[in-house]
Every structure is written in C-alpha cells, then in structure tokens.
PDB file of N, CA, C and O in Angstrom:
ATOM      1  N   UNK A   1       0.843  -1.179   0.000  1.00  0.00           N
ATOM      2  CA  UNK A   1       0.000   0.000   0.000  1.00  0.00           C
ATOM      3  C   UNK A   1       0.890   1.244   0.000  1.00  0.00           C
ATOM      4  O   UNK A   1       1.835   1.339   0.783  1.00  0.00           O
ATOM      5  N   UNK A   2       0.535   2.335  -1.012  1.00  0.00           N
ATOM      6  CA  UNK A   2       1.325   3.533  -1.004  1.00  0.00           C
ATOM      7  C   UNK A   2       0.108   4.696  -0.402  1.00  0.00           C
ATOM      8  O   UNK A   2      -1.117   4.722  -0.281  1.00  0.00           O
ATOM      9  N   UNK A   3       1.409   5.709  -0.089  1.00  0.00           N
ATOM     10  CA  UNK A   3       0.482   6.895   0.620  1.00  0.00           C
ATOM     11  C   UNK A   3       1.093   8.049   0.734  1.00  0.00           C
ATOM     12  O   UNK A   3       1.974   8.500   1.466  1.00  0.00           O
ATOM     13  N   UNK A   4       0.153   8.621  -0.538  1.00  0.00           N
ATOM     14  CA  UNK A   4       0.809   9.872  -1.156  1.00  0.00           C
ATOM     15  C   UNK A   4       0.541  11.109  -0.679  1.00  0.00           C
ATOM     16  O   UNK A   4      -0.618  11.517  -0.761  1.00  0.00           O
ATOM     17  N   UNK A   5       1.661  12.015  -0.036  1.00  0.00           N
ATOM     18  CA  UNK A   5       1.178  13.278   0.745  1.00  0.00           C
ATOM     19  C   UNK A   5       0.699  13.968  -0.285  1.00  0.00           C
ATOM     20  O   UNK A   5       1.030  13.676  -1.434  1.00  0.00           O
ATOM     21  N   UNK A   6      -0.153  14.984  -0.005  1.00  0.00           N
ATOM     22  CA  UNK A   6      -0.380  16.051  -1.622  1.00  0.00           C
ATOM     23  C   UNK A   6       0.308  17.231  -0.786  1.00  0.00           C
ATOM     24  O   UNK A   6       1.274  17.761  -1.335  1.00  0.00           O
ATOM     25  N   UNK A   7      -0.017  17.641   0.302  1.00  0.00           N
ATOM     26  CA  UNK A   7      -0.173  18.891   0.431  1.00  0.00           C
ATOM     27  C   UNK A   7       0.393  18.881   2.558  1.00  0.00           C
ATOM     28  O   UNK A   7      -0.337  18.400   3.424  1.00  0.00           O
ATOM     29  N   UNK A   8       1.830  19.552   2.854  1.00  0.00           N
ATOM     30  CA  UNK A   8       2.248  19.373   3.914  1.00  0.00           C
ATOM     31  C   UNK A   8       1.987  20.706   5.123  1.00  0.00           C
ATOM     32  O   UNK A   8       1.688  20.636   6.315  1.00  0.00           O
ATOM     33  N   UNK A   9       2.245  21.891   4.236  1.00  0.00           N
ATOM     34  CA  UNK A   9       1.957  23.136   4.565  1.00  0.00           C
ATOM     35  C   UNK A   9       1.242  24.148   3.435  1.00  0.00           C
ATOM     36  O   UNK A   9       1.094  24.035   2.218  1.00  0.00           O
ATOM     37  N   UNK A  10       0.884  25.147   4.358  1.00  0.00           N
ATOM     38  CA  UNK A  10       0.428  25.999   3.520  1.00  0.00           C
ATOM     39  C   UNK A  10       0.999  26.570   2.616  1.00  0.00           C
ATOM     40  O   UNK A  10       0.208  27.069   1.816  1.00  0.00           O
ATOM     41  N   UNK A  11       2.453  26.781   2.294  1.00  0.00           N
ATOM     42  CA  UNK A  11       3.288  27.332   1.169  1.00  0.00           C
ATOM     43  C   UNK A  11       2.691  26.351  -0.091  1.00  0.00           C
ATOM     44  O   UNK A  11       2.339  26.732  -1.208  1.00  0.00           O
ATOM     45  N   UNK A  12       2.690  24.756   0.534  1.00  0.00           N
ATOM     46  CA  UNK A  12       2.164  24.265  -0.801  1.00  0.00           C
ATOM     47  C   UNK A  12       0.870  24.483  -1.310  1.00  0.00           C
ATOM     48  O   UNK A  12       0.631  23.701  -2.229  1.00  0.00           O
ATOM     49  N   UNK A  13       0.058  25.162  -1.086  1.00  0.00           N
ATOM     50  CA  UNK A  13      -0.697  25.981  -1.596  1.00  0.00           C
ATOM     51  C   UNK A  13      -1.035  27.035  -2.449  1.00  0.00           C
ATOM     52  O   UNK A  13      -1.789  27.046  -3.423  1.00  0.00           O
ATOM     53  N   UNK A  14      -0.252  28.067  -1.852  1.00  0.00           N
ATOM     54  CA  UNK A  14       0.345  28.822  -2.532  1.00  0.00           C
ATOM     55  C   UNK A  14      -0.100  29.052  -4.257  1.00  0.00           C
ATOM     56  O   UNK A  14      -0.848  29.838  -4.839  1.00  0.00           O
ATOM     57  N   UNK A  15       0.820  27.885  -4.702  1.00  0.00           N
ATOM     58  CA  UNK A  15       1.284  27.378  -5.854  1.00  0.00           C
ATOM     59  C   UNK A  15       0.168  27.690  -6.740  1.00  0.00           C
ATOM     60  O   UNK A  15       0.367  28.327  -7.774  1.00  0.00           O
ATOM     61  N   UNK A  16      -1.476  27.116  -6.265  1.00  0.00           N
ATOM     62  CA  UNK A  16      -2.334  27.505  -6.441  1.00  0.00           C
ATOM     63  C   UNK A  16      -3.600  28.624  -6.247  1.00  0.00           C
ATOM     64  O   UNK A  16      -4.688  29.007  -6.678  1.00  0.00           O
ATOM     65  N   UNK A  17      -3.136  28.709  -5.807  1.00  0.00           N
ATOM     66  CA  UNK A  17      -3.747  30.475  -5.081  1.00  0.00           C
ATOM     67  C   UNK A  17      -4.772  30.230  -3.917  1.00  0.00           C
ATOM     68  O   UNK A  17      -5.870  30.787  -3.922  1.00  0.00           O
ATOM     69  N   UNK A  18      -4.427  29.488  -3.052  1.00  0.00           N
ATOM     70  CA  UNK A  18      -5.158  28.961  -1.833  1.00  0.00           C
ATOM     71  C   UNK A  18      -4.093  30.289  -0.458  1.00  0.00           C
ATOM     72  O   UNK A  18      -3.093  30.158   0.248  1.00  0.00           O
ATOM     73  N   UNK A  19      -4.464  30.712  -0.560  1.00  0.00           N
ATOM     74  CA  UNK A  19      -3.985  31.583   0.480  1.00  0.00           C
ATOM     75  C   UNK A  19      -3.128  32.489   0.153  1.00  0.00           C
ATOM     76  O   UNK A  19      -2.189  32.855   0.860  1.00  0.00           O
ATOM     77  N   UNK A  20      -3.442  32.949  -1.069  1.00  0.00           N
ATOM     78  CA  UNK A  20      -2.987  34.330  -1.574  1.00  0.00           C
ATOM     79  C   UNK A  20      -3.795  35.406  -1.918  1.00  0.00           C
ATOM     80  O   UNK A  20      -3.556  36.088  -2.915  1.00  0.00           O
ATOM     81  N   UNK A  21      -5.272  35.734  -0.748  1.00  0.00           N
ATOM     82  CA  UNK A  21      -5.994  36.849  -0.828  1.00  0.00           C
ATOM     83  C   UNK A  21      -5.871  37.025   0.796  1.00  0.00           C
ATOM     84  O   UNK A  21      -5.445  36.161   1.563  1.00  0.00           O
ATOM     85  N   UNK A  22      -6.162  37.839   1.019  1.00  0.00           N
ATOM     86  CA  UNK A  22      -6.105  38.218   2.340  1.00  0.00           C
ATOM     87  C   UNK A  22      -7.291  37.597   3.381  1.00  0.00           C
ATOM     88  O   UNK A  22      -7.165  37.133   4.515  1.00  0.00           O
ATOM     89  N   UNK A  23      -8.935  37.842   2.227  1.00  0.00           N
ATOM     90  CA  UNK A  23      -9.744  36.528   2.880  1.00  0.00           C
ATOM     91  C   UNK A  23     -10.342  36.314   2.047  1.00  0.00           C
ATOM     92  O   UNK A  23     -10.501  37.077   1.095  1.00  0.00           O
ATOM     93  N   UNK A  24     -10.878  35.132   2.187  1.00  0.00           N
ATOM     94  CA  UNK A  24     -11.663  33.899   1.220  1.00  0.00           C
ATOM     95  C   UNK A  24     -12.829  33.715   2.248  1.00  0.00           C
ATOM     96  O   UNK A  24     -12.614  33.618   3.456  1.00  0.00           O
ATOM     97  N   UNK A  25     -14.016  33.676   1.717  1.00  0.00           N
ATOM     98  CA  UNK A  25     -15.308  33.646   2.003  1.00  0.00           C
ATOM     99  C   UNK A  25     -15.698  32.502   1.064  1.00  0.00           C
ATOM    100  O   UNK A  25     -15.711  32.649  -0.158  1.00  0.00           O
ATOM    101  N   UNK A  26     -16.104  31.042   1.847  1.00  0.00           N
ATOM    102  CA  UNK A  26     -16.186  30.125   1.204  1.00  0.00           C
ATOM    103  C   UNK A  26     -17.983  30.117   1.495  1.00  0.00           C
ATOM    104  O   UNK A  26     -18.631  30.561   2.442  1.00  0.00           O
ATOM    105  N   UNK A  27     -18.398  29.434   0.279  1.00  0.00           N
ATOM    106  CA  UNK A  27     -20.659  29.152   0.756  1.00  0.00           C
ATOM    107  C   UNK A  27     -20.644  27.570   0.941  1.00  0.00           C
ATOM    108  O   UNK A  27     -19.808  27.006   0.236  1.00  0.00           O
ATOM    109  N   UNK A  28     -21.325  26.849   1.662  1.00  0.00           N
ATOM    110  CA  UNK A  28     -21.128  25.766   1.628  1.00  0.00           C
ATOM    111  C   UNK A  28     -22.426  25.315   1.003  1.00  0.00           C
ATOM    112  O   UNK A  28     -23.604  25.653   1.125  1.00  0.00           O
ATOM    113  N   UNK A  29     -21.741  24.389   0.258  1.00  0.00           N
ATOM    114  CA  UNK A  29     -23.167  23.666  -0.995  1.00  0.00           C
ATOM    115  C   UNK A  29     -23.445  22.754  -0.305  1.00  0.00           C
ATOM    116  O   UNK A  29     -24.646  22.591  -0.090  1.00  0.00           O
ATOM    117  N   UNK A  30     -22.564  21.894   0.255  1.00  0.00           N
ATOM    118  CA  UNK A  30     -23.220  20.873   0.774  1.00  0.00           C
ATOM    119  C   UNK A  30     -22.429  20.342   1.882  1.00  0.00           C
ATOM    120  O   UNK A  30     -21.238  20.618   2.024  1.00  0.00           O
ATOM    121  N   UNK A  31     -23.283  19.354   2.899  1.00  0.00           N
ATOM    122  CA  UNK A  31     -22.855  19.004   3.870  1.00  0.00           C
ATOM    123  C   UNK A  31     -23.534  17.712   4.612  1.00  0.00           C
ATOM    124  O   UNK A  31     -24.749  17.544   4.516  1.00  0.00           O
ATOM    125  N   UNK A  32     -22.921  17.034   5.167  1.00  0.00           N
ATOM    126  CA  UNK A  32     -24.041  15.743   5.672  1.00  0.00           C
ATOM    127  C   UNK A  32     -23.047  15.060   6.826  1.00  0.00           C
ATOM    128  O   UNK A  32     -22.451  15.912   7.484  1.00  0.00           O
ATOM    129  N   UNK A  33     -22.894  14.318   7.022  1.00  0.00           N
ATOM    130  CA  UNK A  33     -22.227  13.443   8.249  1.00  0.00           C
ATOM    131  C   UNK A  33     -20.748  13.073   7.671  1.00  0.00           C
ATOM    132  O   UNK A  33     -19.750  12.933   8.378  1.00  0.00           O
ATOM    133  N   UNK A  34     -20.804  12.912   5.952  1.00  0.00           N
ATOM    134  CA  UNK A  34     -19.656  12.172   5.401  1.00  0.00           C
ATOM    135  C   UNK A  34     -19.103  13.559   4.702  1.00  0.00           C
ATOM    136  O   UNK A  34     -18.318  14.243   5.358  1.00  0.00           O
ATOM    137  N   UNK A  35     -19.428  13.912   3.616  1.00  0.00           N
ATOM    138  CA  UNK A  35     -19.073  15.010   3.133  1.00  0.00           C
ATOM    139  C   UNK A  35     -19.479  16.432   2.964  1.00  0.00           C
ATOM    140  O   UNK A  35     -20.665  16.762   2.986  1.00  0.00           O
ATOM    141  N   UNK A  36     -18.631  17.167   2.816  1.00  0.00           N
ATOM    142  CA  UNK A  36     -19.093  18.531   2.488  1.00  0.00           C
ATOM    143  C   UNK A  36     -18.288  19.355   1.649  1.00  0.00           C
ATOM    144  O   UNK A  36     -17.058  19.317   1.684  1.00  0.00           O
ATOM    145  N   UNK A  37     -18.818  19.956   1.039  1.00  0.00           N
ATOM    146  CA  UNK A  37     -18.367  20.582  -0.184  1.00  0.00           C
ATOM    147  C   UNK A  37     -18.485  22.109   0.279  1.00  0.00           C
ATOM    148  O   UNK A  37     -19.403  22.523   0.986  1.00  0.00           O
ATOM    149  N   UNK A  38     -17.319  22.976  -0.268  1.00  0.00           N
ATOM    150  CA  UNK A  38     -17.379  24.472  -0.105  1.00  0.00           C
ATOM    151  C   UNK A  38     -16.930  25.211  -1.666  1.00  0.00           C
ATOM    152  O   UNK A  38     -16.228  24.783  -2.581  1.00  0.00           O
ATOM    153  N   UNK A  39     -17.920  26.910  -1.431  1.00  0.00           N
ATOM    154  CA  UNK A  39     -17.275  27.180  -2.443  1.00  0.00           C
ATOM    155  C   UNK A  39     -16.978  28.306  -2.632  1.00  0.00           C
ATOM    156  O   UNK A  39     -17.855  29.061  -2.212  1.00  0.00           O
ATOM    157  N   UNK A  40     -15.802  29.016  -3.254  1.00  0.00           N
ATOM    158  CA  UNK A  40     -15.612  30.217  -3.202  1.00  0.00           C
ATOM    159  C   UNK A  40     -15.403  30.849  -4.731  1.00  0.00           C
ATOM    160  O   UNK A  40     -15.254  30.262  -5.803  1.00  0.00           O
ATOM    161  N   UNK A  41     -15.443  32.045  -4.469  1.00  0.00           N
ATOM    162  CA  UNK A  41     -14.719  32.788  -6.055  1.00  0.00           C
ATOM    163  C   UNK A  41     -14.214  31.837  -7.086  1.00  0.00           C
ATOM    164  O   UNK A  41     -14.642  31.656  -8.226  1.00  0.00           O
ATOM    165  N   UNK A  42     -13.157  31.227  -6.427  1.00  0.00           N
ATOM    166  CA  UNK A  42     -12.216  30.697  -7.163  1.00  0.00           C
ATOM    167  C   UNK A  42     -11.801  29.029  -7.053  1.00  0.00           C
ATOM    168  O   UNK A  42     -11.287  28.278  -7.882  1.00  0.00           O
ATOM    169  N   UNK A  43     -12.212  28.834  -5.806  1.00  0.00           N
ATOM    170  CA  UNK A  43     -12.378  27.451  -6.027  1.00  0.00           C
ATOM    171  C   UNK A  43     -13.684  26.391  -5.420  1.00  0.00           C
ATOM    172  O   UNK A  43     -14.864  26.742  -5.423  1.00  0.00           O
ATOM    173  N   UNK A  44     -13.365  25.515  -5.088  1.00  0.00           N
ATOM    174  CA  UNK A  44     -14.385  24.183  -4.728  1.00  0.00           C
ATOM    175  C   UNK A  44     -13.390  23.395  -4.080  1.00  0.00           C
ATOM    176  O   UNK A  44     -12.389  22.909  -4.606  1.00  0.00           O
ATOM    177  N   UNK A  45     -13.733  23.316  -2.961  1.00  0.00           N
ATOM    178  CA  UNK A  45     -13.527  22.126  -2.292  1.00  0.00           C
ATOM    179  C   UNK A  45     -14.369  21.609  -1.735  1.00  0.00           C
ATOM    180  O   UNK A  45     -15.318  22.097  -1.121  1.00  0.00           O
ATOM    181  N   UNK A  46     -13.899  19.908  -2.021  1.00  0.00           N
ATOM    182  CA  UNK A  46     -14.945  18.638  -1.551  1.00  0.00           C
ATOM    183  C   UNK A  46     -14.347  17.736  -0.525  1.00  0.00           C
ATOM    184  O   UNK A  46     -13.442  16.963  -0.841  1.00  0.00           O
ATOM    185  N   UNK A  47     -14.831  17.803   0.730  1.00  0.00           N
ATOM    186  CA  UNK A  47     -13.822  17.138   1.898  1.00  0.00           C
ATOM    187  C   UNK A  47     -14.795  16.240   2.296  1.00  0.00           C
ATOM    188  O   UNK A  47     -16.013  16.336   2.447  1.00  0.00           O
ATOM    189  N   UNK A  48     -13.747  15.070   2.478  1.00  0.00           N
ATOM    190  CA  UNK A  48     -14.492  13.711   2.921  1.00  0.00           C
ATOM    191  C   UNK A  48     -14.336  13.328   4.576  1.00  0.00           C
ATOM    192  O   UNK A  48     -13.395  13.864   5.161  1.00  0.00           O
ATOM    193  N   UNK A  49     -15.072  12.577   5.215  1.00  0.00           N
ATOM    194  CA  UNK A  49     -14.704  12.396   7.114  1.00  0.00           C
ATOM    195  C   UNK A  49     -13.863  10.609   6.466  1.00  0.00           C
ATOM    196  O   UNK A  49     -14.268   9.776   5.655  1.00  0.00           O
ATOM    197  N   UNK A  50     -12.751  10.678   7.221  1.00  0.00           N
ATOM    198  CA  UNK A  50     -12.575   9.110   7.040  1.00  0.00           C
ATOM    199  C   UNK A  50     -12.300   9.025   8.755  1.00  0.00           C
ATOM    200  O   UNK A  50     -12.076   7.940   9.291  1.00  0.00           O
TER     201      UNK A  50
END
C-alpha cells in the first residue's frame, strides 16, 4: 500500500492560489455526516470524514 502526501503546509498551496488573498469567504453547498463541499470565487472544495 502507497500513501501519497499532496499537500504538507500551507506554502504548498500557494502554488495555487489557496492563500494568496487576504480573505476567502467560502458558501457551503453541501454538507451531511460524510461530506461537504465548499465554495468560493475561485475554487471548490470537496472534503471527505474518514
């Protein structure tokens, strides 16, 4: 079994413009016990509970 870091600190972010406005105001589309999804200007994120 392999297990691939993506992302260690916030610099690696960066890269993508995840913490290069001063603030981000995310809406949340969705949400339930397992997942939830957020969304902003510029991006989407979809986070899972494991």
């Amino acid at each position: 079994m392999t297990t691939r870091q993506l992302v260690s600190t916030i610099d690696g972010l960066r890269h993508y413009g995840i913490n290069s406005q001063s603030e981000t105001k995310f809406q949340i589309i969705h949400c339930d016990g397992k997942t939830m999804t957020l969304q902003s200007d510029y991006a989407r994120l979809e986070l899972k509970k494991f």
